[in-house]
Biotite code that builds the C-alpha atoms (Angstrom):
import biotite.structure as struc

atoms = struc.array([
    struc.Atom([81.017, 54.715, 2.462], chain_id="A", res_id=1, res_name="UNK", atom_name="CA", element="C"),
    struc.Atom([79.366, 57.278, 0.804], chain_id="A", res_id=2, res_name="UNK", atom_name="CA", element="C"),
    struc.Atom([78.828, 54.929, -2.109], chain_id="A", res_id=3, res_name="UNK", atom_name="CA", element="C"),
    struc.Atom([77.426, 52.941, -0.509], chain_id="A", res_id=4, res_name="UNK", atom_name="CA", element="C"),
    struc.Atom([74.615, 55.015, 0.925], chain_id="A", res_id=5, res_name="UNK", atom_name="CA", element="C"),
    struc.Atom([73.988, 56.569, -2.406], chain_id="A", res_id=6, res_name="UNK", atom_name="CA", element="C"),
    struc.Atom([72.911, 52.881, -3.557], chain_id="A", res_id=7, res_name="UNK", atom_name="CA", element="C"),
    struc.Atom([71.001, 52.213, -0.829], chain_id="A", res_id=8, res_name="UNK", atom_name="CA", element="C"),
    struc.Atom([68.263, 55.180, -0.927], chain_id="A", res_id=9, res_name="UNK", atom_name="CA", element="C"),
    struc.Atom([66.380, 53.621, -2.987], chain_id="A", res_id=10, res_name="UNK", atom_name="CA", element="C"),
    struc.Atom([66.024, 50.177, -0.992], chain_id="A", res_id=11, res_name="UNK", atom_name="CA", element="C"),
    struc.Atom([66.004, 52.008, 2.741], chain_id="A", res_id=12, res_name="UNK", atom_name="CA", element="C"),
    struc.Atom([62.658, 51.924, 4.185], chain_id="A", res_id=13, res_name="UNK", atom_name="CA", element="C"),
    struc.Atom([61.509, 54.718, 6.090], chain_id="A", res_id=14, res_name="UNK", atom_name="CA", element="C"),
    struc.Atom([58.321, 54.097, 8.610], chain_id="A", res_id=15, res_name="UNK", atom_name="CA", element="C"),
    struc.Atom([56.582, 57.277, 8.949], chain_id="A", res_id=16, res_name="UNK", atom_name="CA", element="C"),
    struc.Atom([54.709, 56.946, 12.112], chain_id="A", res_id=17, res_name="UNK", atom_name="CA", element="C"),
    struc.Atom([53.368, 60.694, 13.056], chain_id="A", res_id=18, res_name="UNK", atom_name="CA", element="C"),
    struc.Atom([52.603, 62.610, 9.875], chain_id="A", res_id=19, res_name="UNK", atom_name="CA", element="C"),
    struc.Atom([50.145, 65.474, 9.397], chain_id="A", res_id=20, res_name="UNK", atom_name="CA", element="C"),
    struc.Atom([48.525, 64.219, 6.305], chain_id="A", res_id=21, res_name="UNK", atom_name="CA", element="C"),
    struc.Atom([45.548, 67.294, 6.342], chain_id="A", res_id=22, res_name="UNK", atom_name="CA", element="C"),
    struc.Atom([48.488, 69.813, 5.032], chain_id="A", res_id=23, res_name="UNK", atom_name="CA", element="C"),
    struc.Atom([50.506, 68.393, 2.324], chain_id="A", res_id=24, res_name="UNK", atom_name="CA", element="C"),
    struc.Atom([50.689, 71.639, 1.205], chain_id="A", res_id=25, res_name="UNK", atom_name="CA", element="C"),
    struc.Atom([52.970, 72.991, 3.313], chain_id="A", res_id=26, res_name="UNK", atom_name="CA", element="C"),
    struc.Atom([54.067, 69.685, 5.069], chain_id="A", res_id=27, res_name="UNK", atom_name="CA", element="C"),
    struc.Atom([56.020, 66.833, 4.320], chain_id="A", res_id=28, res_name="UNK", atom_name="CA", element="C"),
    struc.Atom([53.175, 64.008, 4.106], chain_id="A", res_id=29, res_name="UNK", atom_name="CA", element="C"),
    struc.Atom([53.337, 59.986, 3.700], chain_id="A", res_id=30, res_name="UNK", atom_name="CA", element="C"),
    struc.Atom([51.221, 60.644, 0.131], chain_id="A", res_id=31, res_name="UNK", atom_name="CA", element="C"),
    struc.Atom([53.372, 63.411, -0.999], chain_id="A", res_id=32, res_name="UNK", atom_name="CA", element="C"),
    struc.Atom([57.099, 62.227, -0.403], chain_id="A", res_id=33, res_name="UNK", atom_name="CA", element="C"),
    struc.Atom([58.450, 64.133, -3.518], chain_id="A", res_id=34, res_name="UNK", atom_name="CA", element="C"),
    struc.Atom([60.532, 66.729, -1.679], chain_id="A", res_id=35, res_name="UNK", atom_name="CA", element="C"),
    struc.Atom([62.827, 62.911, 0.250], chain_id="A", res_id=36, res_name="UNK", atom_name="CA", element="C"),
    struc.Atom([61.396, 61.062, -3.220], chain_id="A", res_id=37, res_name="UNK", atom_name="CA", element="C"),
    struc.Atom([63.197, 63.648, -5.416], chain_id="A", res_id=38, res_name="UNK", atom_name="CA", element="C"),
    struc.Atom([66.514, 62.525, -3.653], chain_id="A", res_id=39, res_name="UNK", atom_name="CA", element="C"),
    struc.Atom([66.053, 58.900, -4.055], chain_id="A", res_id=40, res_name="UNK", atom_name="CA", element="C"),
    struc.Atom([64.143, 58.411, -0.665], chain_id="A", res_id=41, res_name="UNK", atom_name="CA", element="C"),
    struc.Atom([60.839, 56.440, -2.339], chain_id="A", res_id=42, res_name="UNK", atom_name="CA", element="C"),
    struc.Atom([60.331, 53.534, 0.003], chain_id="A", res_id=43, res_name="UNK", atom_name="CA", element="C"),
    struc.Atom([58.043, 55.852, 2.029], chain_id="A", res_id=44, res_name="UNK", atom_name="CA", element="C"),
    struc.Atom([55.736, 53.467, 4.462], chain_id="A", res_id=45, res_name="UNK", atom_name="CA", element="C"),
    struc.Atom([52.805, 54.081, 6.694], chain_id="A", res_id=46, res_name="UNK", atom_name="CA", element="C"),
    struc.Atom([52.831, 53.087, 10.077], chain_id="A", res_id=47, res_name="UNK", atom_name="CA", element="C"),
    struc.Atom([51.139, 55.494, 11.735], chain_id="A", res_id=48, res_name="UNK", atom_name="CA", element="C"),
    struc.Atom([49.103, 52.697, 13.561], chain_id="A", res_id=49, res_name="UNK", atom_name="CA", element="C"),
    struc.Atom([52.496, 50.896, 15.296], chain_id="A", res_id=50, res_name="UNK", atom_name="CA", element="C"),
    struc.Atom([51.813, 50.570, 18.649], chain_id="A", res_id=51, res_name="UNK", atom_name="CA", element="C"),
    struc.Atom([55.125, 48.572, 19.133], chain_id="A", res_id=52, res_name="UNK", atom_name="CA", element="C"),
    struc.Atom([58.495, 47.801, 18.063], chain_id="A", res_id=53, res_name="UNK", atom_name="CA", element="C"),
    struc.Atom([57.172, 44.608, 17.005], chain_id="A", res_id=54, res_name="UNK", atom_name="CA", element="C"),
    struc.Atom([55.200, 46.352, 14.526], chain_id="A", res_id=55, res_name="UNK", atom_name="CA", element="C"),
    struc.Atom([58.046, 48.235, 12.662], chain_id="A", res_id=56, res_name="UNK", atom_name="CA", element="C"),
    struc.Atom([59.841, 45.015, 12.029], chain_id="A", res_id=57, res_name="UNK", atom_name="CA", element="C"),
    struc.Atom([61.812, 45.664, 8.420], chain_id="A", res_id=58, res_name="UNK", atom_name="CA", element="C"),
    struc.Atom([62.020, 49.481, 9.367], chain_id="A", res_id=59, res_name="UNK", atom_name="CA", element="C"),
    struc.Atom([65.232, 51.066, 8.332], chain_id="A", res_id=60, res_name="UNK", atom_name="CA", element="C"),
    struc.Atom([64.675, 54.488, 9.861], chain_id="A", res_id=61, res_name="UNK", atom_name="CA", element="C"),
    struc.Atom([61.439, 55.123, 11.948], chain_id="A", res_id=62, res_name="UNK", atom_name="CA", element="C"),
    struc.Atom([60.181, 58.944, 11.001], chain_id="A", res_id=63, res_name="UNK", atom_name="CA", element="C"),
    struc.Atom([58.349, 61.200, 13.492], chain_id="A", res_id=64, res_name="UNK", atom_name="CA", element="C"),
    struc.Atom([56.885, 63.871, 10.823], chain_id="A", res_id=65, res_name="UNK", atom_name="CA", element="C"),
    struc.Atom([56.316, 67.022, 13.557], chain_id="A", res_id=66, res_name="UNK", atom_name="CA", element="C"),
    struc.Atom([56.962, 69.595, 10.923], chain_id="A", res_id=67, res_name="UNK", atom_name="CA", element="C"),
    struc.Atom([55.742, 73.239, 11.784], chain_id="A", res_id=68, res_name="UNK", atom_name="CA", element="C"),
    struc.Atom([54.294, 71.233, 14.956], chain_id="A", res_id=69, res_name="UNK", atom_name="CA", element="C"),
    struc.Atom([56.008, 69.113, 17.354], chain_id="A", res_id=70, res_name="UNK", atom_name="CA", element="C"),
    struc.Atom([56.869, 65.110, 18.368], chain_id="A", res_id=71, res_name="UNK", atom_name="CA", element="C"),
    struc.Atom([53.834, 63.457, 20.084], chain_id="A", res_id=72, res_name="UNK", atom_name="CA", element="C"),
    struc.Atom([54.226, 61.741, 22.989], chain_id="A", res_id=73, res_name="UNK", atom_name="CA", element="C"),
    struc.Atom([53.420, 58.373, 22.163], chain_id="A", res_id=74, res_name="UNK", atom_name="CA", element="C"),
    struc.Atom([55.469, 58.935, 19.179], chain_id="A", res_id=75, res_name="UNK", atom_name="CA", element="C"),
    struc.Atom([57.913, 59.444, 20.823], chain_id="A", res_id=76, res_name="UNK", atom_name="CA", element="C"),
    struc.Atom([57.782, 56.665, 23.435], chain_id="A", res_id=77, res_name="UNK", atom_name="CA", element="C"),
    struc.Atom([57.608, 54.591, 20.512], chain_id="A", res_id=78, res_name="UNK", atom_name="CA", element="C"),
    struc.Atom([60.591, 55.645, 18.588], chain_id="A", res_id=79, res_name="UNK", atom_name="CA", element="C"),
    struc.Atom([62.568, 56.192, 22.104], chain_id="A", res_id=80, res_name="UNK", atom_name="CA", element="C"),
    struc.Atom([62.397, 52.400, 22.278], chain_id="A", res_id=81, res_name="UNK", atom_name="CA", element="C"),
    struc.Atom([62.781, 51.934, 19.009], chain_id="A", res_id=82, res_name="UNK", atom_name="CA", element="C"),
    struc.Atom([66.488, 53.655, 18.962], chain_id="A", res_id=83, res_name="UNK", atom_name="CA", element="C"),
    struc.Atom([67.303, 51.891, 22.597], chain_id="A", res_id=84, res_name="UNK", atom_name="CA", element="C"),
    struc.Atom([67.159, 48.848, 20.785], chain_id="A", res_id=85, res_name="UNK", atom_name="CA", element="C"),
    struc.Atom([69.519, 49.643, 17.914], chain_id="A", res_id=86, res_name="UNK", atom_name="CA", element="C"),
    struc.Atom([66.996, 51.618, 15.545], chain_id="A", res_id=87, res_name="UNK", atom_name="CA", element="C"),
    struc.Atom([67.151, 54.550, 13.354], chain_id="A", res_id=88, res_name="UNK", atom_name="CA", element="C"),
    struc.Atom([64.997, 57.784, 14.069], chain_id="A", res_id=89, res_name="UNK", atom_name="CA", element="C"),
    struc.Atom([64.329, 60.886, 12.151], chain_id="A", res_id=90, res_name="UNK", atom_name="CA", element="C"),
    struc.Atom([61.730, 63.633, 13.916], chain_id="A", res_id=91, res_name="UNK", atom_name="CA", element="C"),
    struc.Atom([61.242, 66.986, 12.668], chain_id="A", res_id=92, res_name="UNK", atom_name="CA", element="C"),
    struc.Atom([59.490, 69.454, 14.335], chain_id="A", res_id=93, res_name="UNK", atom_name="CA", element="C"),
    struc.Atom([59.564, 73.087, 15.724], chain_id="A", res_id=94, res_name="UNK", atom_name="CA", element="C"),
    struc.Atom([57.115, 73.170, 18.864], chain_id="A", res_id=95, res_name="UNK", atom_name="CA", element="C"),
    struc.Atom([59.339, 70.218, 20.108], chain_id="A", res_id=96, res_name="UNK", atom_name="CA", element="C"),
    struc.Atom([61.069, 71.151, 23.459], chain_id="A", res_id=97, res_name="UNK", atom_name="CA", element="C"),
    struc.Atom([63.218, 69.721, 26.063], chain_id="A", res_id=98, res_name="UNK", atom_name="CA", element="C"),
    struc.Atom([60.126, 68.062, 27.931], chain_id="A", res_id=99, res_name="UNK", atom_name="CA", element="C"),
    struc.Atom([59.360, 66.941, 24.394], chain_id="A", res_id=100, res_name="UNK", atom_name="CA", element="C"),
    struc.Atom([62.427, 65.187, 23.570], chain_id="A", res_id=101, res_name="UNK", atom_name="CA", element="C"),
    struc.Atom([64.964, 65.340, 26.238], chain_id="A", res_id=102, res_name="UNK", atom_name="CA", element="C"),
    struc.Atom([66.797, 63.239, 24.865], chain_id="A", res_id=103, res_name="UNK", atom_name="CA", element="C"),
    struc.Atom([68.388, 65.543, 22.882], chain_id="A", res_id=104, res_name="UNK", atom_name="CA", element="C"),
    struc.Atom([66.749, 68.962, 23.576], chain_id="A", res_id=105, res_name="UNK", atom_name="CA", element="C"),
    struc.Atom([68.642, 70.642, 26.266], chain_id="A", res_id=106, res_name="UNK", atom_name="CA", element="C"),
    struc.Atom([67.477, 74.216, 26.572], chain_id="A", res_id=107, res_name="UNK", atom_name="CA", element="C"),
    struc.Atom([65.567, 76.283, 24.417], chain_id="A", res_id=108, res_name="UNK", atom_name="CA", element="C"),
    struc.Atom([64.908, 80.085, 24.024], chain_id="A", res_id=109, res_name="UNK", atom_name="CA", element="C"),
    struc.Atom([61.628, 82.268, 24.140], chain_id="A", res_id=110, res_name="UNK", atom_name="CA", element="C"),
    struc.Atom([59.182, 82.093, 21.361], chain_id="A", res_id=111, res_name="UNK", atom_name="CA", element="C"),
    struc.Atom([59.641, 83.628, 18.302], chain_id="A", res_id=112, res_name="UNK", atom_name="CA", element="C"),
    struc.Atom([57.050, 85.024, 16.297], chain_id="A", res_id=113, res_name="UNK", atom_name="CA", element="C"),
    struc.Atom([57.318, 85.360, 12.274], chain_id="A", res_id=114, res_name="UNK", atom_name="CA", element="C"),
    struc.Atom([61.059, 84.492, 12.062], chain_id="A", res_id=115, res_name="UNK", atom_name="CA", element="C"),
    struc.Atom([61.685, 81.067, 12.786], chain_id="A", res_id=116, res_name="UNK", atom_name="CA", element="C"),
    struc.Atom([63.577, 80.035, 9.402], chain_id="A", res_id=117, res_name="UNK", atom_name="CA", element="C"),
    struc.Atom([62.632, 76.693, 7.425], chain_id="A", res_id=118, res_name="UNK", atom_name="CA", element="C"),
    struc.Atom([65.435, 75.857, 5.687], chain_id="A", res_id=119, res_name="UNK", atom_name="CA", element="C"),
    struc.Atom([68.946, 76.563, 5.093], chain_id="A", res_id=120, res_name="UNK", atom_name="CA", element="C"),
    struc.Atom([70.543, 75.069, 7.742], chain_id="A", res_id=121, res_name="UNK", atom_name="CA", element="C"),
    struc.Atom([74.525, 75.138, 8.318], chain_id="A", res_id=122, res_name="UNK", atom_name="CA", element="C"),
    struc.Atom([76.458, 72.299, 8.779], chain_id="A", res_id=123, res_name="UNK", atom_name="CA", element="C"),
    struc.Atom([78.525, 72.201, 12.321], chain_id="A", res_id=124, res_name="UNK", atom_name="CA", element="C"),
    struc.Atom([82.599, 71.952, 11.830], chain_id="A", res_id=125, res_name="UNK", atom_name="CA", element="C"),
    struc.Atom([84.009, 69.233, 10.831], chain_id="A", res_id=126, res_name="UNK", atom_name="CA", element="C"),
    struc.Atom([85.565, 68.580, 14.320], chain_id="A", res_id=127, res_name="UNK", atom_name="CA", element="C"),
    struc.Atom([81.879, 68.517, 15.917], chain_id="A", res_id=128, res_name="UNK", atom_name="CA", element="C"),
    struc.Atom([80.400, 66.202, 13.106], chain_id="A", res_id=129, res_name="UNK", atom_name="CA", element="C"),
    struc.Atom([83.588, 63.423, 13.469], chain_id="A", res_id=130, res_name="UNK", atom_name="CA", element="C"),
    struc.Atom([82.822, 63.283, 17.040], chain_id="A", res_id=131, res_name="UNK", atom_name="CA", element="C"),
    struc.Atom([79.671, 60.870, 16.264], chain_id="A", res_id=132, res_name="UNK", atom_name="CA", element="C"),
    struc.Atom([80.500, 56.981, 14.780], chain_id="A", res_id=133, res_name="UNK", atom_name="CA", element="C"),
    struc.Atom([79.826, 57.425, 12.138], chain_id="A", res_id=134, res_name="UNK", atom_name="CA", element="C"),
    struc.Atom([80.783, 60.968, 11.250], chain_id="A", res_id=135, res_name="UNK", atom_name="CA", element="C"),
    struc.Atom([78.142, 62.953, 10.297], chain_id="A", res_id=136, res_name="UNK", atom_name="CA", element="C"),
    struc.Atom([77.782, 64.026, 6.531], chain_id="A", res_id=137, res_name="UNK", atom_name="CA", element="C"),
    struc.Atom([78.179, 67.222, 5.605], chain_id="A", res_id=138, res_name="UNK", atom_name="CA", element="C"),
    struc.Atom([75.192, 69.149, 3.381], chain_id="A", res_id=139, res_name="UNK", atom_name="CA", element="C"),
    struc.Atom([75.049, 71.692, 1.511], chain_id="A", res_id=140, res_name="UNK", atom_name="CA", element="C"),
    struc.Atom([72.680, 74.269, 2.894], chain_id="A", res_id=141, res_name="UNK", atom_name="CA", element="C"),
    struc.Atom([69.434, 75.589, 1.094], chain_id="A", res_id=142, res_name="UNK", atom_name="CA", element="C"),
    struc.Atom([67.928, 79.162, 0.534], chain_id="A", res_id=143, res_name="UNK", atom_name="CA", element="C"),
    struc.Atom([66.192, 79.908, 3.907], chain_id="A", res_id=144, res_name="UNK", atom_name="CA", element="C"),
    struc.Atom([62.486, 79.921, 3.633], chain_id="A", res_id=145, res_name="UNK", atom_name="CA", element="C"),
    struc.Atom([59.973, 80.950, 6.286], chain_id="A", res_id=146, res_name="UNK", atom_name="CA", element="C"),
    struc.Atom([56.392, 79.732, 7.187], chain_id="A", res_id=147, res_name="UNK", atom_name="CA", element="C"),
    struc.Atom([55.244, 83.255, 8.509], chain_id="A", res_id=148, res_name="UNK", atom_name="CA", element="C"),
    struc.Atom([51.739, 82.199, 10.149], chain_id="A", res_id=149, res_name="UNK", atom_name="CA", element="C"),
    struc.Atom([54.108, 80.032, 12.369], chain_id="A", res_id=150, res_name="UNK", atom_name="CA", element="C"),
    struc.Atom([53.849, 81.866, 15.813], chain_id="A", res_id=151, res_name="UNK", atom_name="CA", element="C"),
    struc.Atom([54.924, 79.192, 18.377], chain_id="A", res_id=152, res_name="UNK", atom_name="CA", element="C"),
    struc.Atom([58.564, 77.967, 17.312], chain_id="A", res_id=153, res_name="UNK", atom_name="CA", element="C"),
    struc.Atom([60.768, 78.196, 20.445], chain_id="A", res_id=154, res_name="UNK", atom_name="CA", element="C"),
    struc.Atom([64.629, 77.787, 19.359], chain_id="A", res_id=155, res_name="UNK", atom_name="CA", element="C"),
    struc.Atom([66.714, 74.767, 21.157], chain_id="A", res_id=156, res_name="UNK", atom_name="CA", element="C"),
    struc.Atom([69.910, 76.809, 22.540], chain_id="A", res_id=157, res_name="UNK", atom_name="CA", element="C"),
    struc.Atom([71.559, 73.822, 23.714], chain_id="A", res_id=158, res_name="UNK", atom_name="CA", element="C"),
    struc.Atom([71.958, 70.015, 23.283], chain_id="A", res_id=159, res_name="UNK", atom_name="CA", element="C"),
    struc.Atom([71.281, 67.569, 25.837], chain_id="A", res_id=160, res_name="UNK", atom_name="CA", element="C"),
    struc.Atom([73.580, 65.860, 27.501], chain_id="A", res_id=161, res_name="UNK", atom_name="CA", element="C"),
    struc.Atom([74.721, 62.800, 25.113], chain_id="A", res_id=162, res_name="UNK", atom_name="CA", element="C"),
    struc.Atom([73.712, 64.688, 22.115], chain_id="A", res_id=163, res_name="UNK", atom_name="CA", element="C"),
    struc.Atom([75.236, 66.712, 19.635], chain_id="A", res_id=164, res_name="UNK", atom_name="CA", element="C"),
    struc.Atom([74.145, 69.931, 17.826], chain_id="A", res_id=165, res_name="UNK", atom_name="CA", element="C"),
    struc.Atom([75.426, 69.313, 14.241], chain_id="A", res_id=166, res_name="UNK", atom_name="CA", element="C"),
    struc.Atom([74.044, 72.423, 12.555], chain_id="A", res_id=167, res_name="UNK", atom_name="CA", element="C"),
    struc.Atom([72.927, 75.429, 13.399], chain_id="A", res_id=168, res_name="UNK", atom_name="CA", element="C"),
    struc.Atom([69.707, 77.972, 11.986], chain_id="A", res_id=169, res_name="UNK", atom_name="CA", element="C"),
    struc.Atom([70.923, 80.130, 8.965], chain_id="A", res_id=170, res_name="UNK", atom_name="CA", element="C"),
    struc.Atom([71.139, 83.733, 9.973], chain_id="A", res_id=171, res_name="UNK", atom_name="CA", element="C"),
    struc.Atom([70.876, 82.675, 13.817], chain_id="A", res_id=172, res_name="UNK", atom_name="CA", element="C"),
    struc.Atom([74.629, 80.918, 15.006], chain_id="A", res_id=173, res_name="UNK", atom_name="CA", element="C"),
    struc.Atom([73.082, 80.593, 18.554], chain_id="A", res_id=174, res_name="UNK", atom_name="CA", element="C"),
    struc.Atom([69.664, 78.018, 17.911], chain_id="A", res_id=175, res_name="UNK", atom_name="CA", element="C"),
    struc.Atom([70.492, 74.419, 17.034], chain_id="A", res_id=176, res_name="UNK", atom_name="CA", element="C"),
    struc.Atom([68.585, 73.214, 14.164], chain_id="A", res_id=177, res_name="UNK", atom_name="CA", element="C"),
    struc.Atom([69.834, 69.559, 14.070], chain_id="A", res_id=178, res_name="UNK", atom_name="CA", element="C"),
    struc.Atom([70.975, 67.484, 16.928], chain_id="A", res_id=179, res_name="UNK", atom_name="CA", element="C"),
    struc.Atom([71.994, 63.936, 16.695], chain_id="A", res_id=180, res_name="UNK", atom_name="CA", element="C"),
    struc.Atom([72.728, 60.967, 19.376], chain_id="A", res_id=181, res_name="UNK", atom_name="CA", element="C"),
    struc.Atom([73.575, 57.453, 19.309], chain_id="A", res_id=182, res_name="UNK", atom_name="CA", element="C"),
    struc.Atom([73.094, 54.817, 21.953], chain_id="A", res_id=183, res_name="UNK", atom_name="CA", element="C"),
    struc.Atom([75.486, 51.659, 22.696], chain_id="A", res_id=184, res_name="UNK", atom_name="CA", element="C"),
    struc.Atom([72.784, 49.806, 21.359], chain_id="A", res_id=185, res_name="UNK", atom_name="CA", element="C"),
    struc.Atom([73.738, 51.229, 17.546], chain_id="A", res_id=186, res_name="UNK", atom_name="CA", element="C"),
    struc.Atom([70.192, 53.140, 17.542], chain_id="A", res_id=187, res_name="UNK", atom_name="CA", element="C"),
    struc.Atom([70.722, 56.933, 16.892], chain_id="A", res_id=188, res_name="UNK", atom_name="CA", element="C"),
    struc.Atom([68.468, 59.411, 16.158], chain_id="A", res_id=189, res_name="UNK", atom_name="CA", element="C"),
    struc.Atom([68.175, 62.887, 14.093], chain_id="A", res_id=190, res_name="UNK", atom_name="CA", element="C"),
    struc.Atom([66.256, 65.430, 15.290], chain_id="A", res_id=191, res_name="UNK", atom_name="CA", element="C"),
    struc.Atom([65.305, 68.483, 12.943], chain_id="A", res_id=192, res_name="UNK", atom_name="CA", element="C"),
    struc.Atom([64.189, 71.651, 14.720], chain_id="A", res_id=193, res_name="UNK", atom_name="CA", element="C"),
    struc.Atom([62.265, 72.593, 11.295], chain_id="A", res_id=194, res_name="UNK", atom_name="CA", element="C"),
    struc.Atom([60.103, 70.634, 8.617], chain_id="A", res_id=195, res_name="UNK", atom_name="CA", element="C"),
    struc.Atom([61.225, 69.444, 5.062], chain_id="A", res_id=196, res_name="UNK", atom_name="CA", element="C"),
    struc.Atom([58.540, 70.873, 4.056], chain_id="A", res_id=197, res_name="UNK", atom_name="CA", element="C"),
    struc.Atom([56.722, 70.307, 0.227], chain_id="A", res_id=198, res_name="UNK", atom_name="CA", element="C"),
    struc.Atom([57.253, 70.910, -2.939], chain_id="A", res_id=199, res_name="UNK", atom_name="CA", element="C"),
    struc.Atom([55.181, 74.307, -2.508], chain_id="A", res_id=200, res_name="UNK", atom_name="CA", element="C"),
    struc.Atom([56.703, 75.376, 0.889], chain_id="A", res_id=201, res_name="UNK", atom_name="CA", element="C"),
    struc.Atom([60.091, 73.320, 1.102], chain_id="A", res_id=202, res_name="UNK", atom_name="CA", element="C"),
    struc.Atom([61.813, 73.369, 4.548], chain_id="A", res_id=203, res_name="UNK", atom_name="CA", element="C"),
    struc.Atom([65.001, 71.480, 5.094], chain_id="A", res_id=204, res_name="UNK", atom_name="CA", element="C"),
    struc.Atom([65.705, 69.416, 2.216], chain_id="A", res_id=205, res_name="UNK", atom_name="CA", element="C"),
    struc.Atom([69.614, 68.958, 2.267], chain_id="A", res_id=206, res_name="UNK", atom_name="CA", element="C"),
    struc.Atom([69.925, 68.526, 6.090], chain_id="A", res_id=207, res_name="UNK", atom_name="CA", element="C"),
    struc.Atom([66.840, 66.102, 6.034], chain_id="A", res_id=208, res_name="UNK", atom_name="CA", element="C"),
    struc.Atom([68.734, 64.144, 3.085], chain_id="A", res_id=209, res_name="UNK", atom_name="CA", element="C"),
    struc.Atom([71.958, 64.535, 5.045], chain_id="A", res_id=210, res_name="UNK", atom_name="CA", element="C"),
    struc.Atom([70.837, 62.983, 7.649], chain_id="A", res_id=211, res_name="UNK", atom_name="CA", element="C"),
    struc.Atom([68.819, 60.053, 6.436], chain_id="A", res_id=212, res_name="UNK", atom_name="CA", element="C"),
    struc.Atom([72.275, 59.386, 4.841], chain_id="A", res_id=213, res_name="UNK", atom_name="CA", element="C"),
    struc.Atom([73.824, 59.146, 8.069], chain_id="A", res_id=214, res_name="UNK", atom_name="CA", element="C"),
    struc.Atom([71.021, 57.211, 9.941], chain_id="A", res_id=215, res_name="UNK", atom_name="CA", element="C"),
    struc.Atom([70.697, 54.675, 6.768], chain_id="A", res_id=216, res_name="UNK", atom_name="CA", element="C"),
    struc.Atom([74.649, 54.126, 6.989], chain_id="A", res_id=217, res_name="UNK", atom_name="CA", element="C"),
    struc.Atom([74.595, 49.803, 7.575], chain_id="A", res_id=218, res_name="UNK", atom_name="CA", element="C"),
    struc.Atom([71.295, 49.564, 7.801], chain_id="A", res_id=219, res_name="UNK", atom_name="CA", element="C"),
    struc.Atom([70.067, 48.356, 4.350], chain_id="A", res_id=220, res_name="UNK", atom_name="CA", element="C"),
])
């Protein structure tokens, strides 16, 4: 299996449709993929102006790009339905919250100022990941970097209901930093409580690639 999603990196095509394009510099952008491109994710599309399902037909994974900011709502309508019908999602994004996705947000803690790490997240046990079909991978965890002017993160303390929190923040056991789900459909959906960042202020590389691995599993 894992084989088999190593060879298909190259040919899975990811449908960004909520990027922040203004700060490449310290967010992952459609016209700067290199920190995904680096490890083998290059088929990096546009479709910031799908309005439907209809419009990401030949989408492997459909990417909400919140980074330091948070899922939109009609981004999020549109990759809700997206996964209901047997899609693949990816969102990142800090300011999300359980009104924002509560899908897989549960609860979440008080906002904290300065300290919100970007980066390094650790993998849950083994006997949490196996619990999702398929498994989910395990990652290696990066250095923990921070985005100091960030002053609005609020950390997720719990999963919701159907969800799973598959890693927590480095240095903070309590906040979830990834949560995943799956419908009966086949859609699932990654959520990453951080951004993966640039090549000048990386964010959460391995879990990002981790879990593109999982959500490209049979799709391409």
């Amino acid at each position: 299996m894992q084989v088999a999603v190593a060879s298909s990196r190259y040919g899975t095509e990811i449908c960004v449709i909520q990027s922040r394009e203004a700060r490449s510099d310290i967010a992952f952008t459609i016209a700067s993929n290199a920190p995904l491109g680096d490890r083998g994710w290059t088929n990096i599309v546009d479709k910031t102006a799908a309005t439907a399902t209809a419009d990401l037909e030949g989408c492997d994974v459909v990417m909400i790009a919140g980074e330091a900011w948070g899922v939109q709502t009609a981004s999020r309508d549109l990759a809700l339905a997206w996964a209901r019908a047997g899609g693949s999602v990816l969102s990142t994004g800090n300011d999300s919250r359980p009104t924002t996705l509560p899908e897989l947000i549960g609860s979440d803690g008080e906002t904290v100022a300065d300290v919100y790490p970007f980066g390094g997240s650790v993998p849950a046990d083994p006997s949490v990941r196996s619990a999702l079909v398929p498994a989910y991978p395990m990652w290696t965890p990066s250095a923990a970097g921070t985005y100091t002017i960030d002053t609005s993160a609020r950390p997720i303390l719990s999963a919701a209901a159907g969800a799973v929190c598959v890693g927590s923040a480095a240095g903070y056991p309590e906040w979830c930093a990834a949560l995943a789900r799956t419908w009966t459909s086949g859609g699932r959906w990654v959520h990453l409580h951080t951004k993966i960042g640039s090549l000048e202020s990386p964010g959460e590389v391995p879990g990002a690639d981790a879990a593109l691995a999982w959500l490209a599993i049979g799709r391409s």
